[in-house]
C-alpha positions in Angstrom: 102.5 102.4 64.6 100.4 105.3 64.9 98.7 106.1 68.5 95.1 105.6 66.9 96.1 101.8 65.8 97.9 101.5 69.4 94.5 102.8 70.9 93.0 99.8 68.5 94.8 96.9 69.9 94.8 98.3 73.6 91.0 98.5 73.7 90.7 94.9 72.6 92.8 94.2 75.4 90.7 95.9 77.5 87.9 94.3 77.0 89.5 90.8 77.4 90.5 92.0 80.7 87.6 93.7 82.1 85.8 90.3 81.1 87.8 87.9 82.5 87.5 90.4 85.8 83.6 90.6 85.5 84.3 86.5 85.7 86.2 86.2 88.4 84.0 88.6 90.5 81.1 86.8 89.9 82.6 83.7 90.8 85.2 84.0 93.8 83.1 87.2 95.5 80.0 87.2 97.7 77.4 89.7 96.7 78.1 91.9 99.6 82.3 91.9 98.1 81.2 92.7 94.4 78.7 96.0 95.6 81.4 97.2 97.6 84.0 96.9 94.4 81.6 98.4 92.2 81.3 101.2 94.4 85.1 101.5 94.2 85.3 100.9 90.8 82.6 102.6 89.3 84.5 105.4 87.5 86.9 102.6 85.8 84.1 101.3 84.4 82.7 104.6 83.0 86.6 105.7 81.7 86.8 102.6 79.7 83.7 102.9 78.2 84.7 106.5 77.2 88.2 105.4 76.5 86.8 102.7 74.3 84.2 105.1 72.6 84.8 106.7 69.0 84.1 110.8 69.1 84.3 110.7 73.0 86.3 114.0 74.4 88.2 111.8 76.7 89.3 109.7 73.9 90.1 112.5 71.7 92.0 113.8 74.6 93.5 110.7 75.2 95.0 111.1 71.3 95.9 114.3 72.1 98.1 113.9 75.2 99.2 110.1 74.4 102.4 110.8 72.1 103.9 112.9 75.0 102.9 111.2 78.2 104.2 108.1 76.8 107.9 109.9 76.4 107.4 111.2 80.1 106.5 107.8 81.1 110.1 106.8 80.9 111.2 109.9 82.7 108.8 108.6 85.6 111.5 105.4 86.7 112.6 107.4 89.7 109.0 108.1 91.1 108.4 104.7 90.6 111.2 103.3 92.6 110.9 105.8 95.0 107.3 104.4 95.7 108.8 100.8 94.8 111.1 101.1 98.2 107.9 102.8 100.4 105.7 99.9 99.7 108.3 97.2 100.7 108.4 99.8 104.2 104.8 99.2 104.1 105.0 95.3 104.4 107.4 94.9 107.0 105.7 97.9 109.3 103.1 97.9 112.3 99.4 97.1 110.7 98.2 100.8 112.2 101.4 102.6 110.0 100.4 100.9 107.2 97.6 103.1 105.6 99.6 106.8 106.8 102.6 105.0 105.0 100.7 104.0 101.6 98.9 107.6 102.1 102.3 109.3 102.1 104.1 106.3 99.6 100.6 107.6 97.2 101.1 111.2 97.6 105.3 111.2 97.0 104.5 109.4 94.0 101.6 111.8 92.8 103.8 114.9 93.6 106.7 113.5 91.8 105.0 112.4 88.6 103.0 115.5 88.4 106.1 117.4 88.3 108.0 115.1 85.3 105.1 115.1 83.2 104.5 118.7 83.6 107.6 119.6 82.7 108.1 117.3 79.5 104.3 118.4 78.6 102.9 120.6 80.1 100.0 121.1 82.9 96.8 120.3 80.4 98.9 117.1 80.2 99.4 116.9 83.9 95.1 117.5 84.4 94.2 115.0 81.5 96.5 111.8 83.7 94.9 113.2 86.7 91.3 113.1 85.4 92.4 109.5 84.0 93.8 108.0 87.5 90.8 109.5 89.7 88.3 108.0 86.8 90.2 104.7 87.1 90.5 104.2 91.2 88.1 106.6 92.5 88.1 109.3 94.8 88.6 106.6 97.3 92.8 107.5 97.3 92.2 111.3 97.4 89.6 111.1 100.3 91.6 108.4 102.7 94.9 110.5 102.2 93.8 113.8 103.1 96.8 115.4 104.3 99.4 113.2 103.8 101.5 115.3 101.4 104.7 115.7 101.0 105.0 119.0 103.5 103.5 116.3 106.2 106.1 116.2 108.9 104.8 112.3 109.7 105.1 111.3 106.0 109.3 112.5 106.8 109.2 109.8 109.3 107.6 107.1 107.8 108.9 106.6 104.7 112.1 105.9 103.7 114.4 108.9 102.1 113.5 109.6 98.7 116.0 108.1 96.1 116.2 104.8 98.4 117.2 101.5 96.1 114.0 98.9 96.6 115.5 95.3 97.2 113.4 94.7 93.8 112.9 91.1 93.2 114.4 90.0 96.3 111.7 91.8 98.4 108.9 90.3 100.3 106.6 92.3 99.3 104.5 91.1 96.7 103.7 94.4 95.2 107.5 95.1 95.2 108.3 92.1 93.6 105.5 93.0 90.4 107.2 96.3 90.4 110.4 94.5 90.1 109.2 92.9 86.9 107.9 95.6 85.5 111.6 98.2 86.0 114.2 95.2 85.8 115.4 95.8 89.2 
């Protein structure tokens, strides 16, 4: 399957999803909850409606950079463990810890993948997935975690060492756990 017809059957699966979330907003969330996740999730909105456009540059883009960030998406396990075993820190820590912890959990993560794709692809590779993760969650990530990198003396403290083993499915934490699913661990 070439990526074109995989770009096909992804965008109808997009927009099943995106309409069964416009659903569930409307009908579990108070006006005041959906503004404030539009706000948040404006930029998805726009980068899926690129995404899903023919002749778009992002989607051209998209083409472009697919076949090789999909073969550094494999090389990425580590960084996703690694962030695997911060978030289950994250659930069992003081409530104040918790957003410096996710803030330095984020930024590991960022700093290792940027590194593994770069290498397998290149930096144009590395700016395309960054383009497409700020469109999809916003700013919001880059603006709360401002300095929380991984020079950040605090970030040495609070998370666990890097290359820790995540208890996986047999964690508490619920994002853990979905994490779980998705590596086999």
């Amino acid at each position: 399957m070439n990526f074109e017809t995989f770009y096909l059957i992804n965008h109808r699966y997009i927009n099943e999803a995106e309409q069964c979330f416009k659903n569930f907003t409307v009908r579990c969330m108070t006006p005041l909850q959906r503004e404030l996740l539009g706000f948040v999730s404006e930029g998805s909105e726009k980068l899926l409606n690129e995404y899903c456009t023919p002749g778009t540059d992002l989607r051209a883009n998209y083409l472009k950079h697919a076949p090789c960030l999909n073969d550094a998406h494999s090389l990425q396990k580590d960084c996703l463990t690694d962030l695997q075993a911060a978030m289950e820190t994250i659930s069992s820590s003081d409530f104040q810890k918790r957003i410096p912890m996710a803030c330095c959990g984020y930024q590991r993560y960022m700093t290792c993948a940027r590194n593994t794709v770069e290498k397998k692809c290149g930096k144009a590779a590395v700016d395309f997935m960054q383009l497409l993760l700020r469109n999809a969650v916003s700013r919001l990530p880059d603006i709360v975690c401002t300095g929380y990198g991984s020079e950040n003396h605090e970030c040495h403290k609070l998370l666990p060492p890097p290359g820790t083993q995540p208890q996986g499915s047999k964690s508490d934490s619920t994002l853990s756990r979905l994490f779980a699913a998705y590596l086999g661990n």
